[in-house]
C-alpha atoms as one frame of an Amber mdcrd trajectory, in Angstrom:
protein
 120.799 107.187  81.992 120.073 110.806  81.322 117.922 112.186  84.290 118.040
 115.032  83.332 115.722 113.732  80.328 113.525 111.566  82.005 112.884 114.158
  84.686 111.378 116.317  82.396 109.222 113.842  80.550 107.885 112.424  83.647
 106.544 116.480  83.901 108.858 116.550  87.447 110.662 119.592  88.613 114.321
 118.895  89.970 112.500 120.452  93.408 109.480 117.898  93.023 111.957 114.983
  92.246 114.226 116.146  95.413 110.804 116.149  97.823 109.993 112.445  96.536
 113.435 111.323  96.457 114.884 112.445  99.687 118.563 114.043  97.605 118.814
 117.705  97.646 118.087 119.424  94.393 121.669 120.795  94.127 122.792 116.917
  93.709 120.056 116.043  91.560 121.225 119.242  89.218 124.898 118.296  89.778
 124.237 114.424  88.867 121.789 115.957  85.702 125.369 118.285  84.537 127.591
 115.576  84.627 129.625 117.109  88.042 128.975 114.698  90.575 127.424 110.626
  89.719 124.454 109.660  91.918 124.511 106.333  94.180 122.814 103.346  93.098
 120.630 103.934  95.762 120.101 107.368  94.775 119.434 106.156  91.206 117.093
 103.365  92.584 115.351 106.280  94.461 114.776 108.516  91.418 113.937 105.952
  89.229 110.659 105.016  91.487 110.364 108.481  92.335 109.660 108.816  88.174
 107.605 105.833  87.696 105.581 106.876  90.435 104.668 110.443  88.610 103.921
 108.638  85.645 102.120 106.307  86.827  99.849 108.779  88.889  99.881 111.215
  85.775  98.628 107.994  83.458  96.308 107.017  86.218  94.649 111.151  86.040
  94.574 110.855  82.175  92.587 107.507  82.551  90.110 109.160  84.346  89.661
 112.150  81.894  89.205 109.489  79.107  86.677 107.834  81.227  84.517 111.409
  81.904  84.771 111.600  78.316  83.208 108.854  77.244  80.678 109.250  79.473
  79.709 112.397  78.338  79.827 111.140  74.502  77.599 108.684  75.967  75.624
 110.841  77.422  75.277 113.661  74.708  74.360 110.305  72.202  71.666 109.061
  74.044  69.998 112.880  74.021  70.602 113.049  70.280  68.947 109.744  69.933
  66.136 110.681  72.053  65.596 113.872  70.012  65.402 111.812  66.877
């Protein structure tokens, strides 16, 4: 598993990933270099730690689509209205 990769396309700092995660930035840099090999634990830890940002990043997106449509909705009801 390359953290290191999935860190960054969850959109998570190595700081933001060791606040969720409870392991010390250093480690989580060491573990992303190759120097040191995280626990299973640890691994089990950053693993929710990422589904967790993606899911609330998905979940913020959802809602953007959502205002969206609503204003298409919106805006085409005014344009029909004008008609």
């Amino acid at each position: 598993m390359d953290i290191r990769q999935l860190r960054r396309t969850s959109q998570v700092t190595q700081l933001e990933l060791a606040q969720r995660t409870g392991i010390s930035r250093v480690r989580i840099s060491f573990a992303e270099c190759g120097y040191i090999s995280l626990s299973t634990q640890e691994l089990a830890l950053v693993r929710q730690a990422l589904l967790d940002a993606v899911d609330a990043r998905a979940g913020r997106l959802l809602l953007s689509v959502a205002a969206i449509d609503h204003d298409v909705a919106v805006a085409t009801r005014e344009e029909s209205v004008q008609v």
